[in-house]
C-alpha positions as CSV (number, residue, x, y, z in Angstrom):
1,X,142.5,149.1,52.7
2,X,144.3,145.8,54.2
3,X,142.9,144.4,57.3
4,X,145.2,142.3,58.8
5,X,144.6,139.1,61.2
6,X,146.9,138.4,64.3
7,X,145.5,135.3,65.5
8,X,145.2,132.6,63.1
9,X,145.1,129.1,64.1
10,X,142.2,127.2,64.3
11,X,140.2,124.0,65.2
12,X,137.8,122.1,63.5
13,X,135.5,122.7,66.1
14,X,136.2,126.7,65.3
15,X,138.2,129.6,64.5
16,X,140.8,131.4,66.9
17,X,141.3,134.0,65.1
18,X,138.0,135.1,63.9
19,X,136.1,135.2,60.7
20,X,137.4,137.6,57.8
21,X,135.2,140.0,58.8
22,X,136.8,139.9,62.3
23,X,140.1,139.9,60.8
24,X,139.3,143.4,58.9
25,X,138.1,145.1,62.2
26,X,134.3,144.5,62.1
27,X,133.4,141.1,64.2
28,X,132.7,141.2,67.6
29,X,135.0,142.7,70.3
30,X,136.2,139.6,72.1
31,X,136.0,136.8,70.3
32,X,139.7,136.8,69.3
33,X,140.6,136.4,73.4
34,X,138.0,133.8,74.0
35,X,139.0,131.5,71.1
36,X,142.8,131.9,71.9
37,X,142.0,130.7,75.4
38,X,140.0,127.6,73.5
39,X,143.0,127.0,71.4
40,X,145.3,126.8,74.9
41,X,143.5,125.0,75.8
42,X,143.1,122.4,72.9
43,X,145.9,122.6,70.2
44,X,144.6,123.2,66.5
45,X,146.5,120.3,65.4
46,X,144.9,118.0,67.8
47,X,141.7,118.7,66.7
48,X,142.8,118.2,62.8
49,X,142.1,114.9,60.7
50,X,144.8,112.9,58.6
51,X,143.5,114.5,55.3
52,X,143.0,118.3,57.0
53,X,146.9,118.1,58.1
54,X,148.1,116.2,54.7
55,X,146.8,119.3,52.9
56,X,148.6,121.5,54.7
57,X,151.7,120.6,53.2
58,X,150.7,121.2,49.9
59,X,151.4,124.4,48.1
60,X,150.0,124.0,44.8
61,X,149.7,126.6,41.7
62,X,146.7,127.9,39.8
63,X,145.6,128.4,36.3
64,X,144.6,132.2,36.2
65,X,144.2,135.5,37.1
66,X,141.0,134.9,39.6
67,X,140.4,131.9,41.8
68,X,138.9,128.6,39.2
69,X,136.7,125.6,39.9
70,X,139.9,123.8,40.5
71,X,142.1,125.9,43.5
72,X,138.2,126.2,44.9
73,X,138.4,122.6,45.3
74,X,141.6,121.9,46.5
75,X,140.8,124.6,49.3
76,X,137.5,123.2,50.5
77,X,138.2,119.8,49.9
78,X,141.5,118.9,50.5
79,X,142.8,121.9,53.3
80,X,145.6,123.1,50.9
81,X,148.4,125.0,53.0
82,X,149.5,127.4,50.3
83,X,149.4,129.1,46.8
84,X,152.5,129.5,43.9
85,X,151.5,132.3,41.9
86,X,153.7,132.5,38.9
87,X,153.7,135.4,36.3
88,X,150.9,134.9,34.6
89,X,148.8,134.7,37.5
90,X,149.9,138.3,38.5
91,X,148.9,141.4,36.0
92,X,148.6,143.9,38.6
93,X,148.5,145.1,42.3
94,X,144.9,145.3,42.5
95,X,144.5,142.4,40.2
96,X,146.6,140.2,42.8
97,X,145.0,141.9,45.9
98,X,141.4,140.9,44.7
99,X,143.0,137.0,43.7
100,X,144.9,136.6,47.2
101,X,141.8,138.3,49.3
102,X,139.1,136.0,48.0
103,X,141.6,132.5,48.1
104,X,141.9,134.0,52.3
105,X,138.8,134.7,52.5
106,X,137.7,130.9,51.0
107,X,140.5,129.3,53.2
108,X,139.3,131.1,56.6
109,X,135.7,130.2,55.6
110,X,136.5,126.6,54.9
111,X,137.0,124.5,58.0
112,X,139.5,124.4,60.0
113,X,139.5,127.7,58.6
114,X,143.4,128.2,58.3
115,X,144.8,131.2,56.5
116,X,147.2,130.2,53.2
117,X,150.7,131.1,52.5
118,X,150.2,133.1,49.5
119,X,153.8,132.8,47.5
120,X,156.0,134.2,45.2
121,X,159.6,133.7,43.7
122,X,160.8,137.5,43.5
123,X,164.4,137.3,44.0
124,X,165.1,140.3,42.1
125,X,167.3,140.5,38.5
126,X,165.4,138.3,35.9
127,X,163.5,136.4,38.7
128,X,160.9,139.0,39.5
129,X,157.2,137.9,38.2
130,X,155.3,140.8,40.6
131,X,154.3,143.7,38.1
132,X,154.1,145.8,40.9
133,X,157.1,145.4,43.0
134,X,160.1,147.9,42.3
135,X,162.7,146.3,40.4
136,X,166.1,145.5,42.1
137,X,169.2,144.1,41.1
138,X,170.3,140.6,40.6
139,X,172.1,139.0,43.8
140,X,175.4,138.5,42.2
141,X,175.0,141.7,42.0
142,X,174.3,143.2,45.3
143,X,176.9,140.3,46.1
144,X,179.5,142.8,44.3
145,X,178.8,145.3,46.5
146,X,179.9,143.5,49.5
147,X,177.4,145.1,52.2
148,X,174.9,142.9,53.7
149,X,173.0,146.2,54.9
150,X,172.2,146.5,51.0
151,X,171.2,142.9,50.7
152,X,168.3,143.7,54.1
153,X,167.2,146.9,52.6
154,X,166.5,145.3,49.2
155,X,164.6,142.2,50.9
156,X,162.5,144.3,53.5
157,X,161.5,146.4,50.1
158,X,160.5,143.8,48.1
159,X,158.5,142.1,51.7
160,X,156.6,145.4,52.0
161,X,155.8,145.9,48.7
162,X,154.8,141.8,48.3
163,X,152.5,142.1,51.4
164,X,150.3,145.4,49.8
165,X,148.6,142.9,47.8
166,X,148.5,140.2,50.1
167,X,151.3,137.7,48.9
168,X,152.9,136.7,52.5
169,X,155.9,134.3,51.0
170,X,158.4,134.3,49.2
171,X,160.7,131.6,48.1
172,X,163.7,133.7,48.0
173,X,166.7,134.4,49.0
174,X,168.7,132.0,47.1
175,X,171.9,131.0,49.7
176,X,173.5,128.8,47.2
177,X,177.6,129.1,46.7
178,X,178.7,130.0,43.0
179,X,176.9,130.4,39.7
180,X,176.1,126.8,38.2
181,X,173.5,126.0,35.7
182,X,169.8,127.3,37.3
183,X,171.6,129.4,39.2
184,X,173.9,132.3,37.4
185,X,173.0,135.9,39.0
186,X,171.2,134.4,41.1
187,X,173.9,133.4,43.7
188,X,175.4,136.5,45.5
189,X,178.8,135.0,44.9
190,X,181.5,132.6,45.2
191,X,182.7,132.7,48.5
192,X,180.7,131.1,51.4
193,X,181.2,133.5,53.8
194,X,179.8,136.1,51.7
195,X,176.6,134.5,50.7
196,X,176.3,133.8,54.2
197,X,176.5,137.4,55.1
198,X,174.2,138.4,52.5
199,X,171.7,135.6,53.1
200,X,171.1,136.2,56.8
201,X,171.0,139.8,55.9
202,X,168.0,138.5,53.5
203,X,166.9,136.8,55.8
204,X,166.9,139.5,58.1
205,X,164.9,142.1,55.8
206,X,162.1,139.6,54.7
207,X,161.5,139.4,58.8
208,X,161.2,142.9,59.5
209,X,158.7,143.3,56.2
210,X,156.5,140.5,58.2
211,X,157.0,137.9,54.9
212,X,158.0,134.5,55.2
213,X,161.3,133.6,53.6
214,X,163.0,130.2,52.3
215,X,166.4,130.2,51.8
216,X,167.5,127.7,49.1
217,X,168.3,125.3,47.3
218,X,169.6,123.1,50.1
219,X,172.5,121.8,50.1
220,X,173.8,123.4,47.6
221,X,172.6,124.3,43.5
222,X,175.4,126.9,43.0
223,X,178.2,123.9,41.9
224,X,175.7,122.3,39.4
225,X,176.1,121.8,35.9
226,X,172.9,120.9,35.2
227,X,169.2,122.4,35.6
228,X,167.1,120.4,37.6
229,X,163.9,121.5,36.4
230,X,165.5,119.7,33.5
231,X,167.7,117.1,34.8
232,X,168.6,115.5,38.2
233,X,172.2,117.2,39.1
234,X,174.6,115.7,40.5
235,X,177.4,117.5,42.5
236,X,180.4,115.5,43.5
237,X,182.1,117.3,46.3
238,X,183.7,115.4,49.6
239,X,181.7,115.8,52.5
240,X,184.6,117.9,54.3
241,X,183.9,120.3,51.3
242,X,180.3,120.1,51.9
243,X,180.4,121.3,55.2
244,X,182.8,123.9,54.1
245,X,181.3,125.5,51.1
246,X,177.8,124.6,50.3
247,X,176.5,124.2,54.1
248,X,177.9,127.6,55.9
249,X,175.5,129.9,54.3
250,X,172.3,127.7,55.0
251,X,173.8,127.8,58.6
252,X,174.0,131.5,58.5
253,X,170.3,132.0,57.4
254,X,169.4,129.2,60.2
255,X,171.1,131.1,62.5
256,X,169.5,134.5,60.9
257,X,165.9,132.5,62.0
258,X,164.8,131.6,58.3
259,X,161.1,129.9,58.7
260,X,161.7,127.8,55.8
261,X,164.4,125.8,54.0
262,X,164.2,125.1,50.6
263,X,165.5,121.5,49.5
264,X,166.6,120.9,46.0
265,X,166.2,118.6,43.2
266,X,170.3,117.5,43.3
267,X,172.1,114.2,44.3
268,X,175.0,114.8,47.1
269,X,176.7,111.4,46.8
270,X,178.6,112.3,50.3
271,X,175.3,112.9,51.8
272,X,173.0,110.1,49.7
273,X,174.0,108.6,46.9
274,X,170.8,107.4,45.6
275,X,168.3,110.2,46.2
276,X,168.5,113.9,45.3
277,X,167.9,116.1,48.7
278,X,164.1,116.6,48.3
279,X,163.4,112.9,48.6
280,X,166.4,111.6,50.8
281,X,166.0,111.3,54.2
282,X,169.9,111.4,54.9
283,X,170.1,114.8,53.7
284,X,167.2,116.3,55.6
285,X,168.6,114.3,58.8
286,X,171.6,116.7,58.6
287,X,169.4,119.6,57.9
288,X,167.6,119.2,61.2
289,X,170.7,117.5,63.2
290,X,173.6,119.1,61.6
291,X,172.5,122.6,61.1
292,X,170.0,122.7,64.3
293,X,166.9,123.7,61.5
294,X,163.6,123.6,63.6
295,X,161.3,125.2,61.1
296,X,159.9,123.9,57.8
297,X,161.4,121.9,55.0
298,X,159.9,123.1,51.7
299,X,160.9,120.9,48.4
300,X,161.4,122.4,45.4
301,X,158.8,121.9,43.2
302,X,157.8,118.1,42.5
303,X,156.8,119.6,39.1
304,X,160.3,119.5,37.8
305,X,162.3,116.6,36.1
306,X,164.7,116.4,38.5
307,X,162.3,115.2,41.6
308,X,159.5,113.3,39.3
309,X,161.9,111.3,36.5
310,X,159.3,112.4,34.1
311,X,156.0,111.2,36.3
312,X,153.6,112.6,37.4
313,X,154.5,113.8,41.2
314,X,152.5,111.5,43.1
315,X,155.6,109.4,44.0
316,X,157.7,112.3,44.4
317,X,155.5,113.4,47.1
318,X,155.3,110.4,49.1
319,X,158.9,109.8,49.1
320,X,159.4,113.5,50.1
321,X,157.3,113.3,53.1
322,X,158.9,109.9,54.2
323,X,161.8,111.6,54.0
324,X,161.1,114.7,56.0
325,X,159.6,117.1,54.1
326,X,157.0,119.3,55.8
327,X,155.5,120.8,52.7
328,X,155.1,120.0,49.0
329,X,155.2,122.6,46.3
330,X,153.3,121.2,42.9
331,X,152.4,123.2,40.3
332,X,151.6,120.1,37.8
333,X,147.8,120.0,36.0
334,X,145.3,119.9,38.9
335,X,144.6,116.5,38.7
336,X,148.3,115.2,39.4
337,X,148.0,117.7,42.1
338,X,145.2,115.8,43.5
339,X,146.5,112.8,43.0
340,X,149.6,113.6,45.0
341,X,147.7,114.9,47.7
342,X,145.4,111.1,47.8
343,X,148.8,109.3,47.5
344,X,149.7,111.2,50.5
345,X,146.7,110.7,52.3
346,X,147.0,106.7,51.5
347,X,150.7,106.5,52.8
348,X,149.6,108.0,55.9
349,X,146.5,106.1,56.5
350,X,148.0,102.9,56.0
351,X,151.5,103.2,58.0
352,X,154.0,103.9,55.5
353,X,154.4,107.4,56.7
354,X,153.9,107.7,60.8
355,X,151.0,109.8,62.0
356,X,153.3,111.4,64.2
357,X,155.7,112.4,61.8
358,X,152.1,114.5,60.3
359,X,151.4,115.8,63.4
360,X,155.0,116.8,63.5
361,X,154.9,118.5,60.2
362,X,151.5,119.8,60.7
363,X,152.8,122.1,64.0
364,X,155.8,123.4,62.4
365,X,153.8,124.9,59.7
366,X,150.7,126.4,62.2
367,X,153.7,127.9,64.2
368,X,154.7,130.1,61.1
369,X,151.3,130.2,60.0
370,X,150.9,131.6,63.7
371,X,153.7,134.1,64.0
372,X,152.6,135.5,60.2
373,X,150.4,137.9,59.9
374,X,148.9,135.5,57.0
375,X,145.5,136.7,56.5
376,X,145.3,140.4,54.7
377,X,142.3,141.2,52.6
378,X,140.7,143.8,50.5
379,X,138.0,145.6,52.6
């Protein structure tokens, strides 16, 4: 059996939403009420130090099947915001369930005792790592078909299906335009307007299943000919064709009330010429200005070649947040995941990334974390 947490932010100086044993229906009758009052009354963030909020943008991956020595760390010691789990973290339902219930419980006991976004990138076709989840058919696919009522139905499965063994994210649906290198089945098609449809309608079903979606890979991976997990793309379109084929189906999921936008590894010379979208600050600015996106900016991961130039991602995380980024996702060797998380810390501490810009970040990711029913573990 699940039991399920409704409240979830917290202050250092406690929790609001209870201890896991609360959260699964066995604390005391009351508390929840009282401690929402105390959070009114002082915001979670408020209460939060510079390295507490820096690890909330991290979402960082894991070497096994069970919890190690080194995601135990970067929970207690460093506040991580979130887990990747990849394939070969993931043998079973009840295999996962036991993982994602004892990194919760960990989290909630660890001050300021804030529940993690567990993720996943199920998409569906060949991108499907969860043993457990039913199968469904690639979005190019479903784009075929032509009915976004599909493209819900598919997404609310795979949500409900995710959450039964407590993975609330996942990094899906892809809203890119056309099927470039990376991307292939993965796009629901060629036209803008359908992806857009069938995006939202992603969008959509992911909301009703109670998991938190990212559309991606802003702006736009679909016209690349090159991977960037290998590479750093580069995709040379006008910035009238910008805003009429790669943008209208990041819009559309936007508009659909996505909670997270994904930004890619890919250089948009009409947008900035220099950096790829993850690290440029001109292409987030028209993210949040452009598009109207109040939620949270998610980079690809700093992992690949096309963010880090073959370094280690310390520098691609720095330059990430500076440019707007609210979270990081890293799944390098724990210590460059570590290291990322100090550079961070440092760039904060000594002005070259505002406090307030932290702060910022820091309450757009409690107010998902909030909404989320994030904290689901095995009784």
């Amino acid at each position: 059996m699940i039991g399920v947490m409704g409240v979830l932010l917290v202050g250092c100086g406690g929790t609001t939403g209870g201890s896991p044993d609360d959260a699964s229906g066995n604390g005391k009758k009351g508390s929840s009420a009282e401690q929402a009052k105390k959070k009114e009354e002082k915001p979670a963030v408020e209460t939060m130090s510079i390295p507490e909020m820096v690890g909330q943008m991290f979402v960082v991956s894991l070497g096994g099947t069970e919890p190690d020595y080194y995601i135990e760390k970067m929970v207690r010691e460093r506040n991580i915001g979130g887990v990747l789990l990849f394939g070969y973290n993931m043998k079973s339902e009840e295999q996962v369930a036991s993982l994602t219930s004892a990194l919760q419980k960990l989290s909630m006991k660890t001050e300021p005792s804030i529940p993690l976004f567990i993720g996943v990138d199920q998409e569906g076709g060949e991108i499907a790592s969860a043993p457990w989840v039913t199968p469904q058919p690639a979005a190019a696919e479903i784009g075929q078909g032509g009915d976004p009522q599909v493209a819900r139905a598919i997404s609310e499965q795979m949500g409900n299906e995710l959450l039964r063994a407590g993975v609330n994210t996942d990094f899906a649906p892809v809203v890119d335009t056309g099927f470039g290198a990376a991307i292939g089945a993965r796009s629901y098609g060629e036209d803008p307007r359908l992806v857009s449809k069938m995006g939202a309608a992603a969008v959509k079903g992911f909301e009703a299943a109670g998991v938190v979606a990212s559309a991606k890979h802003f702006p736009n991976h679909g016209p690349a000919t090159s991977d960037s997990h290998k590479s750093l793309p580069v995709v040379d379109h006008d910035l009238a064709t910008v805003r009429s084929y790669d943008l209208p189906p990041f819009r559309a999921a936007i508009q659909a009330g996505v909670p997270m936008v994904m930004a890619g590894h890919l250089v948009y010379p009409a947008l900035d010429p220099e950096k790829p979208a993850s690290l440029s600050e001109k292409s987030m600015r028209m993210l949040r200005e452009d598009l109207g996106f109040e939620g949270v900016i998610v980079t690809d991961d700093l992992a690949m070649e096309g963010a880090n130039g073959g370094e280690p991602p310390a520098g691609a995380a720095v330059e990430a947040v500076k440019a707007g980024a609210d979270m990081l996702i890293i799944s390098s060797p724990p210590q460059e995941q570590a290291d990322a998380y100090d550079a961070v810390v440092k760039a904060v501490r000594s002005g070259e990334i505002p406090e307030e810009q932290l702060r910022a970040s820091t309450e757009r990711i409690l107010k998902i974390k909030k909404k989320y029913s994030l904290y689901r573990v095995r009784d």
